[in-house]
C-alpha positions as CSV (number, residue, x, y, z in Angstrom):
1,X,106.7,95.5,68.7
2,X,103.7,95.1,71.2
3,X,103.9,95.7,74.8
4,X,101.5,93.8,77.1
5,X,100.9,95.0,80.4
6,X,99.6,93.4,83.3
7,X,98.0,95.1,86.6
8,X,98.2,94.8,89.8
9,X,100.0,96.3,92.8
10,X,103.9,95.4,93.3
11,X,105.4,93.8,97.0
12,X,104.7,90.2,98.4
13,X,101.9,91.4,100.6
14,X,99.8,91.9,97.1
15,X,101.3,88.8,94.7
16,X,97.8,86.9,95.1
17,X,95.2,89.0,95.4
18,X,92.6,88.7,93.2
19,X,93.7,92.7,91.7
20,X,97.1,91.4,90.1
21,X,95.8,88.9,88.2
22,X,96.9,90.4,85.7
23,X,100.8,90.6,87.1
24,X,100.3,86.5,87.2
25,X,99.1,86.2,83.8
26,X,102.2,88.1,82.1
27,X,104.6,86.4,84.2
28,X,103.1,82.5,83.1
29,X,103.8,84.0,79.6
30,X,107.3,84.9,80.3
31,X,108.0,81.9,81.7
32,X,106.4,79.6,79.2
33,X,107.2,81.4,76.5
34,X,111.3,81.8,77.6
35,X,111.1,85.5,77.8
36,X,114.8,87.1,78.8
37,X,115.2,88.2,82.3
38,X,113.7,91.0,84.4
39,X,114.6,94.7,83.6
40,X,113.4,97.7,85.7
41,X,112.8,100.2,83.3
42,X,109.7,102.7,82.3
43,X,108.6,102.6,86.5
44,X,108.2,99.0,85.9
45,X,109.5,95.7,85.2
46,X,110.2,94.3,81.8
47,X,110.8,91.3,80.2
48,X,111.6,91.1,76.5
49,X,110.6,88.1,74.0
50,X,108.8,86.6,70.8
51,X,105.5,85.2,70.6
52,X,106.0,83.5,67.3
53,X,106.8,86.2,64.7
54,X,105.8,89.1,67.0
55,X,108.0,90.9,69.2
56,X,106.7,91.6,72.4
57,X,107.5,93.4,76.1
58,X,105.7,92.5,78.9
59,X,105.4,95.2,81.6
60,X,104.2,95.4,84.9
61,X,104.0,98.5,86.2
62,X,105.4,99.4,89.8
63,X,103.6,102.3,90.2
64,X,100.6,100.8,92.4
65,X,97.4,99.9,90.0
66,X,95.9,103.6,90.5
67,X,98.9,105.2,88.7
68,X,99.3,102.3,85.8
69,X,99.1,105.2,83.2
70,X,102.9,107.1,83.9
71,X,104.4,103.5,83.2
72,X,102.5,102.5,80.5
73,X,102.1,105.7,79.0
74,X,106.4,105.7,78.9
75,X,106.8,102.5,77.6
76,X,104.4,103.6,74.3
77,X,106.1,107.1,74.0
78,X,109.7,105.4,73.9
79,X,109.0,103.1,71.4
80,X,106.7,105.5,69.4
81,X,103.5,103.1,69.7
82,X,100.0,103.7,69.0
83,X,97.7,102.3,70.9
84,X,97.0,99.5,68.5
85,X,100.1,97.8,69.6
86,X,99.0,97.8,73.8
87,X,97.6,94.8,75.3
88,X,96.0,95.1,78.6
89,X,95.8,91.7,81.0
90,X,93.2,93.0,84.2
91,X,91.1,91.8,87.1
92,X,87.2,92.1,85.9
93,X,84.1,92.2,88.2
94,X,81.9,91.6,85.8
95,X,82.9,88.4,84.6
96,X,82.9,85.0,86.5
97,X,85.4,83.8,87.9
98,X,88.2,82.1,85.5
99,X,86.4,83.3,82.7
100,X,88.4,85.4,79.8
101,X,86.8,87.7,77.4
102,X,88.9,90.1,75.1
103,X,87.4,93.1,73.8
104,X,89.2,96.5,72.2
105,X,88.5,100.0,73.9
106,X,85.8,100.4,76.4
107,X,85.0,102.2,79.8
108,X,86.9,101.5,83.2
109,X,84.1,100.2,85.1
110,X,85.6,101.6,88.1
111,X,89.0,99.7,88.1
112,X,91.7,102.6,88.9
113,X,94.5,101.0,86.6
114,X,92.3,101.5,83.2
115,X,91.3,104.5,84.7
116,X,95.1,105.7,84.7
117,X,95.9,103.9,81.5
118,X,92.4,105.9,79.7
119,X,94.0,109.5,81.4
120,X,97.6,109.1,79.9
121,X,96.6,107.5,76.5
122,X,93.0,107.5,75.9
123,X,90.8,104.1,76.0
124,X,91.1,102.1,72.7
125,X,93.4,99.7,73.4
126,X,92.9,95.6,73.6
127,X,92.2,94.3,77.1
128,X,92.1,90.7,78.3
129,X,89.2,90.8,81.3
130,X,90.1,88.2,83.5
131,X,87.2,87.4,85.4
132,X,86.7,87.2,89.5
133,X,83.4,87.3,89.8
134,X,81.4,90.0,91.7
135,X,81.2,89.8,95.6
136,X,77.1,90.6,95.0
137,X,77.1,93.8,97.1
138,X,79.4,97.6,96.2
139,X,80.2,97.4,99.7
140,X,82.2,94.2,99.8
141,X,84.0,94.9,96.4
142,X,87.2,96.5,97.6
143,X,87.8,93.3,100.1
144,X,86.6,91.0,97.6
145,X,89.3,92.6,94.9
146,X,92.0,92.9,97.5
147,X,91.4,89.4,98.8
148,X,93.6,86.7,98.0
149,X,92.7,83.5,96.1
150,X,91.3,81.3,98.2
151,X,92.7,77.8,98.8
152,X,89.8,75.9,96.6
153,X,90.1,78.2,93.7
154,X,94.6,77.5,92.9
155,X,93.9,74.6,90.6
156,X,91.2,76.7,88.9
157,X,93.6,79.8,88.8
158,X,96.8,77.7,87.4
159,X,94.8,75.9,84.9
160,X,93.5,79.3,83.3
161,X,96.7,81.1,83.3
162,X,98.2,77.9,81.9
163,X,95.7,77.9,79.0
164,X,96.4,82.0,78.9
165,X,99.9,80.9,78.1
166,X,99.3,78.3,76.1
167,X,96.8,80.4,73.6
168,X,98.7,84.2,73.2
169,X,99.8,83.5,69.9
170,X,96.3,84.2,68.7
171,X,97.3,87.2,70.6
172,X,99.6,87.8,69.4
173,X,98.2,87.4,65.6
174,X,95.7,89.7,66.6
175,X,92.8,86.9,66.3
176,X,91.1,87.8,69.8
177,X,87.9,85.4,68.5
178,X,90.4,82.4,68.3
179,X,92.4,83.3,71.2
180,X,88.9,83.1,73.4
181,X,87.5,80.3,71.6
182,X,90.9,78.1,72.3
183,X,91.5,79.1,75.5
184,X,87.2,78.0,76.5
185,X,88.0,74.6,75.0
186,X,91.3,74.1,76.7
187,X,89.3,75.4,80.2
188,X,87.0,72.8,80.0
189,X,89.5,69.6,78.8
């Protein structure tokens, strides 16, 4: 079993802002790969399904990003997981946007839902950084992040989460190099 999780803040007012990203990506992957229906369970919602061999449930925490860690930190305890088995889909400032980089442990750079996740379970678990691109100046971060997607940057935004979708079986195999170097050629096709 793995559990991925994806950030971002629950309600309407939040679903496309630039900060739940990570909310969208999990939900593509439910839906394209026929995940069962929505549970609330672990301060969250849950979906359950298989990526190819691999058993895997999708969370997204409803806890508001800065407390991500109580409802992660659940799910892992009930099913007795170490943190090998935790995939984390977030919104990354230091990438550009639509760009995806996986990488395994790390520091929080300042995003409060890693932050939570490193206090309840420590940092050394897989994240997929999806990139939106720095505003250039601290002081117009927090808008920038809480912004919405703009009009000219949907087709962009579907196409990566499509080819997110379309690639987690290297994920889900553990092959993060394959997973990033399929999903780069499907971005530029």
């Amino acid at each position: 079993m793995q559990i991925w999780t994806g950030l971002g803040n629950p309600g309407p007012k939040h679903a496309m802002e630039r900060h739940n990203v990570g909310f969208m990506a999990v939900d593509v992957i439910a839906e394209m790969h026929n995940f069962g229906p929505v549970q609330k369970k672990f301060q969250g919602w849950v979906q359950e399904g298989r990526i190819g061999r691999h058993k895997v449930l999708l969370l997204k925490p409803a806890t508001f990003m800065n407390e991500s860690g109580r409802s992660v930190g659940e799910a892992m305890r009930f099913y007795k997981l170490g943190l090998d088995a935790l995939t984390v889909f977030h919104d990354e400032l230091d990438l550009a946007p639509f760009k995806v980089k996986v990488k395994t442990g790390g520091g929080h750079a300042g995003h409060n839902g890693l932050r939570s996740i490193d206090r309840h379970l420590g940092p050394d678990f897989r994240r997929v950084r999806i990139g939106i691109g720095h505003p250039g100046h601290k002081d117009r971060v927090h808008g920038h992040v809480l912004g919405n997607y703009a009009k000219d940057e949907q087709d962009d935004l579907m196409q990566m989460l499509g080819a997110i979708g379309a690639e987690v079986q290297w994920l889900a195999d553990g092959d993060n190099a394959r997973f990033m170097s399929e999903l780069a050629l499907r971005m530029q096709g």
